[in-house]
N, C-alpha and C positions, 0 to 999 in steps of 0.2 A: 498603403497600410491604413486600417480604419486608424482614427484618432478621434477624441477631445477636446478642444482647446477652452481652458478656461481662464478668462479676463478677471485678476485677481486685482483687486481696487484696494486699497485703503481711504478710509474712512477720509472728508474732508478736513479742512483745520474747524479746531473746536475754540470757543470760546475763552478768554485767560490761558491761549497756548501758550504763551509768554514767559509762565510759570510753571516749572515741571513739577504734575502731579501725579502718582497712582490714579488714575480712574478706576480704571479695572471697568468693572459694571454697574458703576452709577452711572446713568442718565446724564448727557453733560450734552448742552443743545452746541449746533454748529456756528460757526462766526461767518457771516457775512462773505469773505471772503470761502472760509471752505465752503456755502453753499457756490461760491462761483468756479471753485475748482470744478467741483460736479458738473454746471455745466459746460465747464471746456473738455470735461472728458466724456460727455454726450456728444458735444461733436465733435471729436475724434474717432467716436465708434459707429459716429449714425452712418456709417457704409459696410457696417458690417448683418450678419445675418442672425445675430442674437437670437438662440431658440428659448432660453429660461434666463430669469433672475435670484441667485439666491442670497442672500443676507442678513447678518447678524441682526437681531431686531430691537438693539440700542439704537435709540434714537438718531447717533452721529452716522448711521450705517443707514440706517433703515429709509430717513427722509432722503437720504442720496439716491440710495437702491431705486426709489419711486423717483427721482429726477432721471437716472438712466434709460429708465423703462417708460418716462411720460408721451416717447413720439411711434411706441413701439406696440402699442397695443396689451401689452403684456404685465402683468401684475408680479412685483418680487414677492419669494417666497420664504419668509421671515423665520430664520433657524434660530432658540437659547445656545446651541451647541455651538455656535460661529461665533458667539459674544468673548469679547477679551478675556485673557486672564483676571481670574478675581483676587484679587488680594485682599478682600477680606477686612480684620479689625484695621487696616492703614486706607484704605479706599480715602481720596481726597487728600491725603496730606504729602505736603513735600516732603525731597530727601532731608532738607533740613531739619524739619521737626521729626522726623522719625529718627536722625541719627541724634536730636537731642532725647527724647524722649522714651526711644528703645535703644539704646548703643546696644547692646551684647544681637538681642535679635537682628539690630541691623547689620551688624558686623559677620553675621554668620549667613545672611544673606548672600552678603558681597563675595562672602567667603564660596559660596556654595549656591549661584542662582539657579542652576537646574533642578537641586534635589532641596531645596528650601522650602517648605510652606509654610507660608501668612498666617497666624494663627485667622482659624472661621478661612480661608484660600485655600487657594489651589498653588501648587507647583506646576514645573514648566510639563513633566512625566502626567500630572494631572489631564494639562491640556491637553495634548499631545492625544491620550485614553479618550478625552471629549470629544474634540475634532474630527482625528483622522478618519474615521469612520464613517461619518458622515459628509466626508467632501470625496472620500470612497464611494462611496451610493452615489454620489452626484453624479460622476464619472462614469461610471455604470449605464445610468439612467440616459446619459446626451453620446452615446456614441458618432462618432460624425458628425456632432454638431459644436457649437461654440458657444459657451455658455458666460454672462457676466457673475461672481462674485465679490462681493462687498465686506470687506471685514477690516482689522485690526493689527496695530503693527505688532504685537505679540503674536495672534493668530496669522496673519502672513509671514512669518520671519518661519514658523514652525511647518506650513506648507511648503515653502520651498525649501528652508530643509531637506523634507523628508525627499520632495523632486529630486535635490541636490545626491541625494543619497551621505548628505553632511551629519553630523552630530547636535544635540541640543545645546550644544559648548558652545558650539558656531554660531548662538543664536545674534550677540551683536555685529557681527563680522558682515551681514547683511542690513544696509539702512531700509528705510521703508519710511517716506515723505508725508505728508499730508496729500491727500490727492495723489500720489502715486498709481501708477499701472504698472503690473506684470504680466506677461503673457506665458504659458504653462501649456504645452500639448503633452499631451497622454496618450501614448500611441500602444495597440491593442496588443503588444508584447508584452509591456508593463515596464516600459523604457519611457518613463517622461523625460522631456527635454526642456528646459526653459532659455524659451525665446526672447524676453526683455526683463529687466529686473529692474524697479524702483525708475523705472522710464516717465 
């Protein structure tokens, strides 16, 4: 049965991972290390037959995308729609200063993170309307082939998901690593199946 398969990455480790912060979609460059995750999962994939690359085109995604694709001849193709959740007026700051400095918003966050938006953000229903659609067309586009994607552990948690046929409730119930691989075929019923998670 034709299929899909697409190689769902997360983004390598980022610089001050150390400290949990909202990024969302500021620009935040990779750490030494995540640029080395990238290449261990180049070669783990250099035997495979990678027809496209596509990826979020923040920086932590984008300069990977072009280390997966540097032995392959092939250029990634840099989607705003694959970039993380935006959160908006919080981007950059810790839980801590947000629950000192918003308690009530932050509490109805915690209260409520699928249907929650950041004030100037997006909710998870946001992303989910941004995405799918476009990793839809991806899917479309590589029948039979096997494609790399590069993105976000908000953005991958909501892809497989939706593979999962899970809820956006489930969204922590799934980790997603720094350098992480997942494997997702798409098979031409409309039965995705996923083959590795957070591997």
């Amino acid at each position: 049965m034709r299929k899909t398969r697409i190689y769902l990455v997360r983004h390598g480790e980022i610089t001050g991972s150390g400290v949990f912060r909202y990024n969302g979609q500021t620009d935040v460059p990779l750490s030494p290390r995540g640029l080395g995750q990238y290449q261990l999962l180049a070669d783990r994939l250099a035997d495979r037959p990678i027809a496209a690359c596509y990826s979020s085109d923040l920086m932590r995604c984008a300069e990977g995308a072009r280390i997966l694709c540097a032995r392959r001849g092939i250029e990634p193709v840099l989607k705003t729609e694959l970039r993380e959740l935006s959160f908006g007026n919080w981007e950059g700051m810790t839980w801590d200063e947000l629950a000192e400095r918003y308690p009530d918003q932050w509490q109805a966050r915690m209260n409520d993170f699928v249907g929650y938006r950041v004030p100037d953000g997006e909710n998870l229903h946001d992303l989910q309307t941004r995405l799918m659609p476009v990793v839809e067309q991806i899917i479309g586009r590589h029948q039979d082939e096997e494609v790399i994607l590069v993105g976000h552990g908000g953005t991958n948690r909501v892809i497989l998901l939706s593979a999962l046929g899970a809820p956006l409730s489930s969204m922590f119930r799934i980790e997603q690593d720094f350098g992480c691989l997942n494997i997702i075929d798409y098979y031409a019923d409309g039965h995705p199946v996923v083959k590795l998670l957070n591997g």
